[in-house]
KEMARTI-522845 format. One record per residue (C-alpha): x, y, z. Coordinates in Angstrom, 2 decimals, m for minus. Example, Ala and Ser with C-alpha at 12.3 -4.5 7.8 and 13.67 -1.06 7.14 Angstrom:
residues 2
<bami <12.30; m4.50; 7.80>>
<bami <13.67; m1.06; 7.14>>
This chain:
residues 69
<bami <m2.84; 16.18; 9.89>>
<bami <m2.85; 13.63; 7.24>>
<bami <m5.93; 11.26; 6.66>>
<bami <m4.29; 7.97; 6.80>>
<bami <m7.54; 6.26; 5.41>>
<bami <m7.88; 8.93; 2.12>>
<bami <m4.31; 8.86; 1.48>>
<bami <m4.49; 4.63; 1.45>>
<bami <m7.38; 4.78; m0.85>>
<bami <m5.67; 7.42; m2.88>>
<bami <m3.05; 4.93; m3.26>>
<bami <m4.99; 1.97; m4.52>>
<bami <m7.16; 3.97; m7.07>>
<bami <m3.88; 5.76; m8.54>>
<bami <m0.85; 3.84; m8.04>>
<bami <0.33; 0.90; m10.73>>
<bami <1.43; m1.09; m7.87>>
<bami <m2.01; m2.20; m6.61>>
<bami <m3.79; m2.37; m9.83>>
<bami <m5.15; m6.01; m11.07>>
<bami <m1.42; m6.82; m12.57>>
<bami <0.85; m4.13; m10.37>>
<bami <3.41; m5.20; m7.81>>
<bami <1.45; m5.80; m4.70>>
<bami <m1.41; m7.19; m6.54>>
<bami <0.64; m10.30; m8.56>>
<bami <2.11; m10.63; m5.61>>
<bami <m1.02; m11.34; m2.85>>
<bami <m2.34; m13.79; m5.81>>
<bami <0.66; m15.71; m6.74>>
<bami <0.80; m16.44; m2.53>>
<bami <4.95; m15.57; m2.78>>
<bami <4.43; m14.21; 1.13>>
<bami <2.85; m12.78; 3.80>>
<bami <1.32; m9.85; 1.43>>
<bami <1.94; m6.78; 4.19>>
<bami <5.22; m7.55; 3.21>>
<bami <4.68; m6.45; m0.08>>
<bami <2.36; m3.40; 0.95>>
<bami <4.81; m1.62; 3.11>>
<bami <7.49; m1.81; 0.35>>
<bami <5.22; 0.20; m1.89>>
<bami <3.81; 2.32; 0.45>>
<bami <7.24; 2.84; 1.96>>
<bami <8.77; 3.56; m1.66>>
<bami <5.60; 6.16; m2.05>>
<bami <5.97; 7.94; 1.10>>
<bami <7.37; 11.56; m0.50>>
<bami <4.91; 11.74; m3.24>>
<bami <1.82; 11.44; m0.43>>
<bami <3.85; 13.38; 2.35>>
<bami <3.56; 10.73; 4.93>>
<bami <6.42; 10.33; 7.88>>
<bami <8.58; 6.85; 8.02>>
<bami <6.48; 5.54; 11.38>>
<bami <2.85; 6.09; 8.71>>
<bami <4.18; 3.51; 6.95>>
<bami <2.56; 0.64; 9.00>>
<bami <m0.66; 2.30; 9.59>>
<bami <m1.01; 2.95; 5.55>>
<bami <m0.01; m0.59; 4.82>>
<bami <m2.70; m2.45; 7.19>>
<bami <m5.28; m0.27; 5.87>>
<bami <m4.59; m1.03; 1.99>>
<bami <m4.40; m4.98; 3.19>>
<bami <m7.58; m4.74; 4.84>>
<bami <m9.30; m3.41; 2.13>>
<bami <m7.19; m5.82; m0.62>>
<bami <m7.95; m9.06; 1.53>>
């Protein structure tokens, strides 16, 4: 079973996208929308590399935004 929390912290100390300047980042400071938006379109794009199924998605996403916001 996959650690939903390690692999979401695995995420934001590794992947570009949520780095100060990265996707997901820019886009939670510039205010463009609501900013799970933008989290589940990385994590979604991300999903092979970590090994996580389609419905993780969610559950990955609202833990990165909790810990962004």
């Amino acid at each position: 079973m996959v650690d939903l929390v390690t692999v979401a912290e695995e995420m934001m100390r590794f992947e570009p996208e949520f780095k100060e300047g990265g996707f997901v980042h820019t886009h939670i400071k510039q205010n463009k929308s609501d900013p799970l938006v933008a989290i589940k379109s990385a994590v979604d794009r991300m999903t092979d590399l970590y090994d996580l199924e389609h419905y993780q998605v969610g559950q990955v996403s609202e833990i990165i935004l909790n810990r962004l916001v």
